[in-house]
C-alpha positions as a Python dict, from the first residue, in 0.01 Angstrom:
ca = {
    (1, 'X'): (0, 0, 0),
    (2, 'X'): (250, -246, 202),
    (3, 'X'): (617, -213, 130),
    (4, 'X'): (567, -610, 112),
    (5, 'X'): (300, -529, -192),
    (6, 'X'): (525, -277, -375),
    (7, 'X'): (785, -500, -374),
    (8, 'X'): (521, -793, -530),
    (9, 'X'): (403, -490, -778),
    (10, 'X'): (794, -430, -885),
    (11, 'X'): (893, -794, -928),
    (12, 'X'): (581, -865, -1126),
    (13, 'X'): (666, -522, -1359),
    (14, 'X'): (1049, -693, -1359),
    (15, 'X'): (912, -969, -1507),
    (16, 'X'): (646, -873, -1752),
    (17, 'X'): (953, -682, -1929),
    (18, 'X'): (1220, -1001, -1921),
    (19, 'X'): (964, -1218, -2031),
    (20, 'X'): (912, -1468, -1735),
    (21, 'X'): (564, -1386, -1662),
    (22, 'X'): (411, -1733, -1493),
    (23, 'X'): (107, -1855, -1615),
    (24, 'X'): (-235, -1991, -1422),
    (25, 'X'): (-396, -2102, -1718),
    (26, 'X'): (-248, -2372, -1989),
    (27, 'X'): (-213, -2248, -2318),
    (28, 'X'): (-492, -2239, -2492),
    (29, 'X'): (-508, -2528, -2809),
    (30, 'X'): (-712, -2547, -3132),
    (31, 'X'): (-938, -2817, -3154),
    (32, 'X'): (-812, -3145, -3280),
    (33, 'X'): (-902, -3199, -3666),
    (34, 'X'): (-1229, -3423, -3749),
    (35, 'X'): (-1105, -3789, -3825),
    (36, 'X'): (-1020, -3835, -4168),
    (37, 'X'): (-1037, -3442, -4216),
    (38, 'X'): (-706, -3300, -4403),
    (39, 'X'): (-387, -3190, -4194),
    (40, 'X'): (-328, -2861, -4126),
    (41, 'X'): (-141, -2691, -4432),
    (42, 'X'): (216, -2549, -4308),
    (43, 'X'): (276, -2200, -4334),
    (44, 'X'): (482, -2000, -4562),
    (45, 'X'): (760, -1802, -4471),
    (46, 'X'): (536, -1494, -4563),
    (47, 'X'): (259, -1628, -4339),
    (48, 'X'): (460, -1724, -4026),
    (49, 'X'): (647, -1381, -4048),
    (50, 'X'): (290, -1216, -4031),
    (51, 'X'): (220, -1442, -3728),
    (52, 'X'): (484, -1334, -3538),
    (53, 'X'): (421, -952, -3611),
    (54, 'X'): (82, -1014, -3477),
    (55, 'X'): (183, -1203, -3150),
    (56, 'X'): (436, -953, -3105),
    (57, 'X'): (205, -690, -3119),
    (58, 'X'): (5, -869, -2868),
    (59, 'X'): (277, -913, -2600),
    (60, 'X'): (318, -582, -2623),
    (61, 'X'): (-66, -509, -2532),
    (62, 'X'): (-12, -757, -2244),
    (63, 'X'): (283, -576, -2123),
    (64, 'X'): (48, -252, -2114),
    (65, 'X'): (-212, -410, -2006),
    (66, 'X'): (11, -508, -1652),
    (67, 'X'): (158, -172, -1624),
    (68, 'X'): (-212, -16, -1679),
    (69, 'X'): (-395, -260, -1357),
    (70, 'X'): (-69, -218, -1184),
    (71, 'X'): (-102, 159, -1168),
    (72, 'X'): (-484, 156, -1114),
    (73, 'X'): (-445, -86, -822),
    (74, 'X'): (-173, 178, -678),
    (75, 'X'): (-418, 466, -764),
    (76, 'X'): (-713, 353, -599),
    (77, 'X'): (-796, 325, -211),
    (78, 'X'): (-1114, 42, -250),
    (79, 'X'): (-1051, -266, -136),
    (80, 'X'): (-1283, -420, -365),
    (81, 'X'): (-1130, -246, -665),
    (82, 'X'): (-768, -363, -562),
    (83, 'X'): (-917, -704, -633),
    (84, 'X'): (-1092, -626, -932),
    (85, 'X'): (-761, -468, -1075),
    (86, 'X'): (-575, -797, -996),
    (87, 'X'): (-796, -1058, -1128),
    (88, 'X'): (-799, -942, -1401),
    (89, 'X'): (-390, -862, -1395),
    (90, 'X'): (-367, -1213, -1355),
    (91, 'X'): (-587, -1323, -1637),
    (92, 'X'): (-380, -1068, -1844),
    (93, 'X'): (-41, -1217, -1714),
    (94, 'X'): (-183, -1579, -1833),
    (95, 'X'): (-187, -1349, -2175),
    (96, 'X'): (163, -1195, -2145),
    (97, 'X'): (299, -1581, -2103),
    (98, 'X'): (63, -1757, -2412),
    (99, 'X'): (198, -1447, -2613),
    (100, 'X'): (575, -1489, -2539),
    (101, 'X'): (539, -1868, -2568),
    (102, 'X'): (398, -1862, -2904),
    (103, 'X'): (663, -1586, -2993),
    (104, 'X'): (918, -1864, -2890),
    (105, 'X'): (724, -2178, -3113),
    (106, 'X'): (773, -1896, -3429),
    (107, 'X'): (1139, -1853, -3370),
    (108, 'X'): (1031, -1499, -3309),
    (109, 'X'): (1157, -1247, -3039),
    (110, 'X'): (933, -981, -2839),
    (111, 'X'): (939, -604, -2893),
    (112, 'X'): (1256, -441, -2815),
    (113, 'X'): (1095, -147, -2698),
    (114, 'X'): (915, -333, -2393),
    (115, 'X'): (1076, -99, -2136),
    (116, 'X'): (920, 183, -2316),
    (117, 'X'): (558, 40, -2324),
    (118, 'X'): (576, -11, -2002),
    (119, 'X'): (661, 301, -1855),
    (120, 'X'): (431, 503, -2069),
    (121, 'X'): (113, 249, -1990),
    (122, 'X'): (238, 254, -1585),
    (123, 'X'): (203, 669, -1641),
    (124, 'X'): (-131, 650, -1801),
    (125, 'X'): (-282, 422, -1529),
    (126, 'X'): (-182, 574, -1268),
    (127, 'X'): (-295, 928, -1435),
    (128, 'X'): (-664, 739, -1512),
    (129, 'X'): (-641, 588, -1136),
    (130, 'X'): (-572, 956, -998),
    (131, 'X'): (-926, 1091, -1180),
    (132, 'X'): (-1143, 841, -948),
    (133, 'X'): (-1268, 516, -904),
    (134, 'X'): (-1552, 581, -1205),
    (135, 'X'): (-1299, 754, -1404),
    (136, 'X'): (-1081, 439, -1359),
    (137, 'X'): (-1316, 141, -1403),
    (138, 'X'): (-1442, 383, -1721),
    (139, 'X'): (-1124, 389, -1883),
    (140, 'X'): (-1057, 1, -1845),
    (141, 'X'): (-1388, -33, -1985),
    (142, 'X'): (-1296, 123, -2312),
    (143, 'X'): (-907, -9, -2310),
    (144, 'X'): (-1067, -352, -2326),
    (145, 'X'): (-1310, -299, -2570),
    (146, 'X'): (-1082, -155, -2815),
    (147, 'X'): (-829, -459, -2694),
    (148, 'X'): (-1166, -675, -2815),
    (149, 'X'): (-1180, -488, -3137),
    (150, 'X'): (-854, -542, -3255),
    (151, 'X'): (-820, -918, -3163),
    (152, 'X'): (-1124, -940, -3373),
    (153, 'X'): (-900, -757, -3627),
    (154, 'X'): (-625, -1029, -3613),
    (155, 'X'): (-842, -1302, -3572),
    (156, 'X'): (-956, -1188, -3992),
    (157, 'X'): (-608, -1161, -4049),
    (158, 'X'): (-426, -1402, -3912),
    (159, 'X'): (-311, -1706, -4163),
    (160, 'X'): (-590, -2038, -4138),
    (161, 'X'): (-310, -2249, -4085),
    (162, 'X'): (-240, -2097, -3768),
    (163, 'X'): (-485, -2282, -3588),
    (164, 'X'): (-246, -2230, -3255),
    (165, 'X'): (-230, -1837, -3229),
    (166, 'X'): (-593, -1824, -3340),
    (167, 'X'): (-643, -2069, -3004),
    (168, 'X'): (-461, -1816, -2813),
    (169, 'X'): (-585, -1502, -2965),
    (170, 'X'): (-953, -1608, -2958),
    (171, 'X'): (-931, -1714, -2556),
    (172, 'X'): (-772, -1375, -2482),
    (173, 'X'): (-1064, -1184, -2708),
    (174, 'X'): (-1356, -1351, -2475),
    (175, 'X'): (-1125, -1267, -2165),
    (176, 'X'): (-1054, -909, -2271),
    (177, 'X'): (-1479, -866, -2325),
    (178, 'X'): (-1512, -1042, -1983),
    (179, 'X'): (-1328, -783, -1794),
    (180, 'X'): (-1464, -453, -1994),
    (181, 'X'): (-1807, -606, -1936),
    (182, 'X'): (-1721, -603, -1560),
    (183, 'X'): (-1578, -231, -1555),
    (184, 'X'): (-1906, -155, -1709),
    (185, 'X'): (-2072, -337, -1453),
    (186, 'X'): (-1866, -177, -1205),
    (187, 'X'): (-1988, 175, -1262),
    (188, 'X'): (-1732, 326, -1511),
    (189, 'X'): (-1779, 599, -1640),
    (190, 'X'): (-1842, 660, -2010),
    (191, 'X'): (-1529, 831, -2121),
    (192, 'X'): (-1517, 1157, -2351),
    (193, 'X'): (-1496, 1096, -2750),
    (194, 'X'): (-1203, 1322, -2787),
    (195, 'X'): (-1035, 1045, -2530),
    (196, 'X'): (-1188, 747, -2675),
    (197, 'X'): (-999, 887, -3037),
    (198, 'X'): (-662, 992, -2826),
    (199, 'X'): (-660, 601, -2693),
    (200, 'X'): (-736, 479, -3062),
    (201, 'X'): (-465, 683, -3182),
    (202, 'X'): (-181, 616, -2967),
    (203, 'X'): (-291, 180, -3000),
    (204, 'X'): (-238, 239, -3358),
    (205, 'X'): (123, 378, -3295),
    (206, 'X'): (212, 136, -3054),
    (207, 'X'): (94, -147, -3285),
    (208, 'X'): (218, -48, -3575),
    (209, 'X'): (558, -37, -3411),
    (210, 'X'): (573, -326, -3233),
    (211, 'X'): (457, -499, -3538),
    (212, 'X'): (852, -477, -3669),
    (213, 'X'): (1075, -340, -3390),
}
């Protein structure tokens, strides 16, 4: 890798933690209401404090989920893979921006433990990245279907009058199934149970934290 791309890889880590992640996509918006249908019921307190726990959590799994392609792209030496690692980083930054802007709309703030997610997702890539190219692809694979799992998860959980994170949420679920399919497609390898339950375990940490701090 170019000292040039280094420096593009540091300034886009820089930026995933202050929160000033640029987006390629618009943020995604709920369809408008049939004519003559109801408005949208405001939310409670209660249910726009669960909102923002959930977004919160989410920004945090798009601040992972740049520190985890960052570290692949680093790891591997295929060309094509480079590019597969970075479409779908950008996709994922479009993500990390929604997140944080919704965050902002819910008088919310982000995780203050970003730093932290970050450095342990860059050391996890880069340790998938160092097992191979299958090992790698394998190991977005499942990240991204567990990421699909657990949108679904919020998606049940989320309050009905919050037609705008359910926009959001429910664009970055068919993204997230998008790029497992095509890690899958790819030629990852199927990972290990014992690591498939490690991964599951240490998501459940990280969003139950980030949930409140």
């Amino acid at each position: 890798m170019t000292l040039d791309e280094l420096i593009t890889e540091f300034d886009r880590g820089l930026r995933s933690i202050a929160g000033v992640s640029r987006m390629s996509r618009p943020v995604p918006r709920p369809e408008p209401l049939d004519a003559g249908a109801p408005a949208a019921p405001e939310m409670t307190l209660a249910e726009s404090s669960h909102s923002a726990g959930l977004m919160r959590v989410n920004h945090v799994g798009e601040i992972c989920a740049q520190a985890l392609y960052q570290a692949q792209k680093l790891a591997t030496r295929s060309p094509a893979l480079k590019e597969a690692f970075e479409h779908a980083a950008r996709e994922e930054e479009d993500h990390l921006a929604w997140t944080a802007a919704r965050l902002q709309e819910l008088e919310s703030r982000p995780s203050l433990l970003n730093p932290l997610w970050y450095t342990g997702a860059l050391a996890i890539g880069f340790a998938a990245g160092c097992l191979g190219d299958k090992a790698s692809l394998g190991f977005m694979a499942e990240t991204e279907r567990q990421v699909e799992r657990h949108l679904d998860g919020h998606l049940q959980t989320l309050p009905e009058a919050d037609r705008q994170s359910r926009a959001i949420v429910t664009q970055m679920r068919d993204d997230e199934r998008s790029h497992g399919q095509s890690a899958s497609d790819a030629g990852g390898a199927e990972l290990p149970m014992p690591v498939k339950a490690l991964m599951r375990a240490a998501s459940k940490v990280m969003t139950r934290t980030a949930y409140y701090v």
